[in-house]
Structures are given as structure tokens and as C-alpha cells.
N, C-alpha and C positions, 0 to 999 in steps of 0.2 A: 541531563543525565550524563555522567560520565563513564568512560569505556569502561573501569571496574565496577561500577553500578550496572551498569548494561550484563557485563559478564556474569555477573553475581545474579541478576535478574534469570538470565537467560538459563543458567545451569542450574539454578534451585528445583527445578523436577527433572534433570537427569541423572538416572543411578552411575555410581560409580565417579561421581565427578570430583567429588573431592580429591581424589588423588592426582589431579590436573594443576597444575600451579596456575596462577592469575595470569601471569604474563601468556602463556598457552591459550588461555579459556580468550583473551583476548583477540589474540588472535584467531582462534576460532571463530568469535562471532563480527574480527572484520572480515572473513573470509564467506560466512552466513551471510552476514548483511549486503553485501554484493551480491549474492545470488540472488537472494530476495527483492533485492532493488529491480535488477534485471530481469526476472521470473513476473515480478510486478507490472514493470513496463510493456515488456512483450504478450501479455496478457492484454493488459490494457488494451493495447494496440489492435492486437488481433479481434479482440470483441468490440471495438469501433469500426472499424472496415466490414466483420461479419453484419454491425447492425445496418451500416451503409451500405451494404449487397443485399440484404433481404429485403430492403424496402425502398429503395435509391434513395435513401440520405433523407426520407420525410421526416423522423423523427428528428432531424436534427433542425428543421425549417419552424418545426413545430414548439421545438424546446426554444427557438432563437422569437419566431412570435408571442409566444405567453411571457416570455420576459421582459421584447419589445412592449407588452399592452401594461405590465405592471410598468415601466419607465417612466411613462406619458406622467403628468404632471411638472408638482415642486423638485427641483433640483435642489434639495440640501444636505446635508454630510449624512443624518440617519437616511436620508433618502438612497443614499448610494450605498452605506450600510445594510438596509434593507434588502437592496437587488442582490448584492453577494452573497446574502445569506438565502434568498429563492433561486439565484443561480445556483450555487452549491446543491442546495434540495434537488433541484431537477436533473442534476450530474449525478449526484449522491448514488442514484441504484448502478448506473454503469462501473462505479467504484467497487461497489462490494465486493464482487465475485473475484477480481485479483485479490485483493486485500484477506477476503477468504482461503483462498487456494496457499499464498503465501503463509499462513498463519497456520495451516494446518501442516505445512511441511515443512517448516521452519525446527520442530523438534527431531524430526529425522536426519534433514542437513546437520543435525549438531551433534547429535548420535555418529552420524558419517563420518565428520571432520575429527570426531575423536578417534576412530579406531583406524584414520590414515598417521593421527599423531604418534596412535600407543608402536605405531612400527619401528 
């Protein structure tokens, strides 16, 4: 996707946007999209260390053993295919809730970053 695709994406349900030129909206959503990265990140982090303090890190012994036991076997290319897509599943829920929170404020950051532009 390109950054006037992205922008074009991104402003299609915000009122009043059309009176924003592209190069603006642009910048608008590299300015978005860094917060969101960061917003993402520090999230993420936060609720790794939170799940590693409430339980000393067993989930993570336990995510790292069930993947260990699928391992065992044939080593062949869909075999290792295979592990990334149950490793992924097994991370999968710790992802959501950044990805969520992100996504729910994503239209207000662009709201925001409009009414610093219209000054």
C-alpha cells in the first residue's frame, strides 16, 4: 500500500477531511503511524512483564514446552512451516489487546493531528 493509499484509506470516515490536501493527510498518518507503532510496542511490553510478574514467567515455560513437544520428529521445510504457524497461535492472544487498543485510537489521533494542522 502506498502512503496515498494509506491516507486515502485512513481519512475515508473522517468528517470534514476532504478539505485536507493529500500531501497533509500524509503526513498526518506518518505522524499516526508512529504513535501507533510506539503505543503498540509499549503495550506489548508492558503486558509481557505484567504476565511474567503474576505468575514468574510459567506461561512462558509452558508456551516454550508445548512447542518443544510438537518439534520432536521429521525436520522438513512444512515441518518448520508448521511450528511458526502454532508458535504464532500460541503468541497470537498476547497480541491482540495492543493491536486492539491501537485500532480503537487510531481515529481520534487523526482527528487530533487534524485540528493541530487546521491552526
Amino acid at each position: 500500500m502506498t502512503k496515498e493509499e494509506r491516507a486515502a484509506k485512513w481519512f475515508r470516515k473522517i468528517p470534514k477531511s476532504e478539505k485536507i490536501t493529500m500531501e497533509r493527510k500524509m503526513k498526518i498518518c506518518e505522524k499516526v503511524s508512529r504513535k501507533m507503532l510506539v503505543t503498540f510496542l509499549i503495550m506489548l511490553a508492558v503486558e509481557w512483564v505484567l504476565v511474567f510478574l503474576v505468575n514468574d514467567g510459567a506461561i512462558f515455560t509452558q508456551l516454550a514446552d508445548t512447542l518443544n513437544n510438537f518439534a520432536s520428529g521429521n525436520h522438513s521445510r512444512n515441518h518448520y512451516r508448521g511450528m511458526s504457524l502454532i508458535g504464532g497461535a500460541l503468541v497470537a492472544p498476547f497480541i491482540i489487546v495492543p493491536i486492539a487498543i491501537v485500532a480503537l485510537f487510531r481515529n481520534s489521533w487523526i482527528k487530533a493531528e487534524m485540528k493541530r494542522y487546521k491552526r
